[in-house]
C-alpha positions as CSV (number, residue, x, y, z in Angstrom):
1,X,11.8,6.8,46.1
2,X,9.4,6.3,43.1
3,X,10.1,2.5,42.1
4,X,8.8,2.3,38.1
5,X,7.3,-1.4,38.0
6,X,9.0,-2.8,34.9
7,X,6.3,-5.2,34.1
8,X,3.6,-2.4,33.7
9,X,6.6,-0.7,31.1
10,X,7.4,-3.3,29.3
11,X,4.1,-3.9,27.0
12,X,3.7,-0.4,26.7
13,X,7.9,-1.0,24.9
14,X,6.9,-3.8,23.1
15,X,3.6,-2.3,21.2
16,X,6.0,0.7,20.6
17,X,8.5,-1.8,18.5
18,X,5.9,-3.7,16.8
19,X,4.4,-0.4,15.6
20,X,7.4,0.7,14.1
21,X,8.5,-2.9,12.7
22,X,5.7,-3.5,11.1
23,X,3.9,-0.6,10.1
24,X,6.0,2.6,9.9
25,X,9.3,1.1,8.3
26,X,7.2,-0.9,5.9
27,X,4.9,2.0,4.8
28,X,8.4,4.9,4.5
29,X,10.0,2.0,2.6
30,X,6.9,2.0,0.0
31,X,6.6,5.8,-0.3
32,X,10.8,5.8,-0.8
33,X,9.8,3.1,-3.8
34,X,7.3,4.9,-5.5
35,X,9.1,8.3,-4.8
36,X,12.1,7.3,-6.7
37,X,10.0,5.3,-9.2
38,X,7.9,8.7,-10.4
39,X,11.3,10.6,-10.2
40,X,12.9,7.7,-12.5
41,X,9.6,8.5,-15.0
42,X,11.4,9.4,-18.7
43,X,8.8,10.1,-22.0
44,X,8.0,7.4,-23.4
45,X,7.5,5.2,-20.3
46,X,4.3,3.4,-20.0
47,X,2.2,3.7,-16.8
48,X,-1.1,3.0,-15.7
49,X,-2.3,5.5,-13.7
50,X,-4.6,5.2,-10.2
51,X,-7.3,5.7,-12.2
52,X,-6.5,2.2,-14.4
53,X,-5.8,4.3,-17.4
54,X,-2.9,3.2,-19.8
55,X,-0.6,5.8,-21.2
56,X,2.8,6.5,-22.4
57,X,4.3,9.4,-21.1
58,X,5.0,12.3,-23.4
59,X,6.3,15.2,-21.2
60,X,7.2,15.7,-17.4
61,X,7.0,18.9,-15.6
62,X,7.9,19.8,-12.1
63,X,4.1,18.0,-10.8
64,X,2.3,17.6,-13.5
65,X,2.8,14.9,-16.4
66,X,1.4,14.8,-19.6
67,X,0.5,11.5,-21.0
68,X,-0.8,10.2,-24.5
69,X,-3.7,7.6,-23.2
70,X,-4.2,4.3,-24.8
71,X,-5.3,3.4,-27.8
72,X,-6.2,6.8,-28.8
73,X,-3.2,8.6,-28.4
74,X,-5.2,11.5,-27.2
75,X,-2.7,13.8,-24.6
76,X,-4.1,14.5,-21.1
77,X,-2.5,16.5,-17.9
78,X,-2.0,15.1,-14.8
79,X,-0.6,15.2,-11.7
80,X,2.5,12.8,-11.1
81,X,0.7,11.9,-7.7
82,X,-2.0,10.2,-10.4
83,X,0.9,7.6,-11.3
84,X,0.4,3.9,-10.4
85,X,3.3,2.4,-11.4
86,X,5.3,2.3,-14.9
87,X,4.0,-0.6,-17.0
88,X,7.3,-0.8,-19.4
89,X,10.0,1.3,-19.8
90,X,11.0,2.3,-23.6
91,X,14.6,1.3,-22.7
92,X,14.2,-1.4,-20.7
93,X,11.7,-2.7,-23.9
94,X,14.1,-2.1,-25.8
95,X,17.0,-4.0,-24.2
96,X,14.9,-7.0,-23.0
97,X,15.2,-9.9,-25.4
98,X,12.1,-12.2,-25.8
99,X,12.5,-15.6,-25.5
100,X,11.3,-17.4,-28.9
101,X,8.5,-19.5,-28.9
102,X,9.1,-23.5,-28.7
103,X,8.2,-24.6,-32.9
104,X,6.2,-27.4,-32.8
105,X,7.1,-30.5,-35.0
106,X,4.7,-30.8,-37.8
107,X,5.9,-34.8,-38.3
108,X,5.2,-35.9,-34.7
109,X,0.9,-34.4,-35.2
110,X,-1.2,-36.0,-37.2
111,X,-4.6,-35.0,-38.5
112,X,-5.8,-38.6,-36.9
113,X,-4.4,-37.9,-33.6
114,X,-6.0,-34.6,-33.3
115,X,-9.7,-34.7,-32.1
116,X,-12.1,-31.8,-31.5
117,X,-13.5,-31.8,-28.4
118,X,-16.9,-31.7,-29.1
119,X,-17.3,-34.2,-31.3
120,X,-17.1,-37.9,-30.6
121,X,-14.6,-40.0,-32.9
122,X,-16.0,-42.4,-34.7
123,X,-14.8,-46.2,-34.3
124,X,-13.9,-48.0,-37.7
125,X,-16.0,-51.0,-37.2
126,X,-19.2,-48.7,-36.6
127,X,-18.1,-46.8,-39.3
128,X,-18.5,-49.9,-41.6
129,X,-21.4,-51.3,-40.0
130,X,-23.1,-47.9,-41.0
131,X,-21.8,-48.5,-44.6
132,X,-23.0,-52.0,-44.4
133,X,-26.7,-51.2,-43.3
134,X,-26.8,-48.2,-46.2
135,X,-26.2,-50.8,-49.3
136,X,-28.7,-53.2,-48.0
């Protein structure tokens, strides 16, 4: 009786999937992330907030957070919706091991190999004709 074309159902099927490949799974997957990361939140975390202030986190309520903003330390209310993302976490700080700088070996530079970069060096032979032109 009623014969449904599929060709004319078919894009209509494919703009459907695309949408929810590509822009509904990506955008639950991000709200899931930053869900769990404000959950995760623990005083003495550091966050930046949407606002691009720096703080470390000194109490957590049910919505609201209290932060000590940096370099002040003065304490401020706000809402955990207000949280960027969390900068370093105390324990995580704590437990990361920094990698110690390379040392540099004082016997392999010389002060004669070292040259400022805005000044020209200064060849020996013009540096004796100079000497040679002051005595005479």
């Amino acid at each position: 009786m009623f014969g449904i074309d599929i060709t004319l159902v078919l894009p209509l099927i494919l703009v459907l999937v695309f949408f929810y490949f590509f822009i509904l799974r990506p955008q639950n997957k991000q709200k899931k992330e930053i869900q769990d990361m404000r959950s995760s939140m623990k005083p003495g975390d550091e966050i930046i907030t949407i606002g691009g202030f720096y703080g470390i986190i000194y109490a957590i309520g049910e919505e609201n957070v209290t932060i000590e903003l940096l370099p002040d330390y003065n304490k401020t209310l706000i809402s955990k919706a207000a949280i960027s993302k969390v900068v370093v976490s105390a324990d995580a700080a704590a437990a990361e091991e920094e990698e110690p700088f390379e040392e540099i070996n004082e016997e392999l530079i010389k002060d004669s190999d070292v040259v400022d970069a805005e000044y020209e060096e200064i060849d020996e032979a013009d540096d004796e004709m100079s000497t040679k032109k002051e005595t005479k």
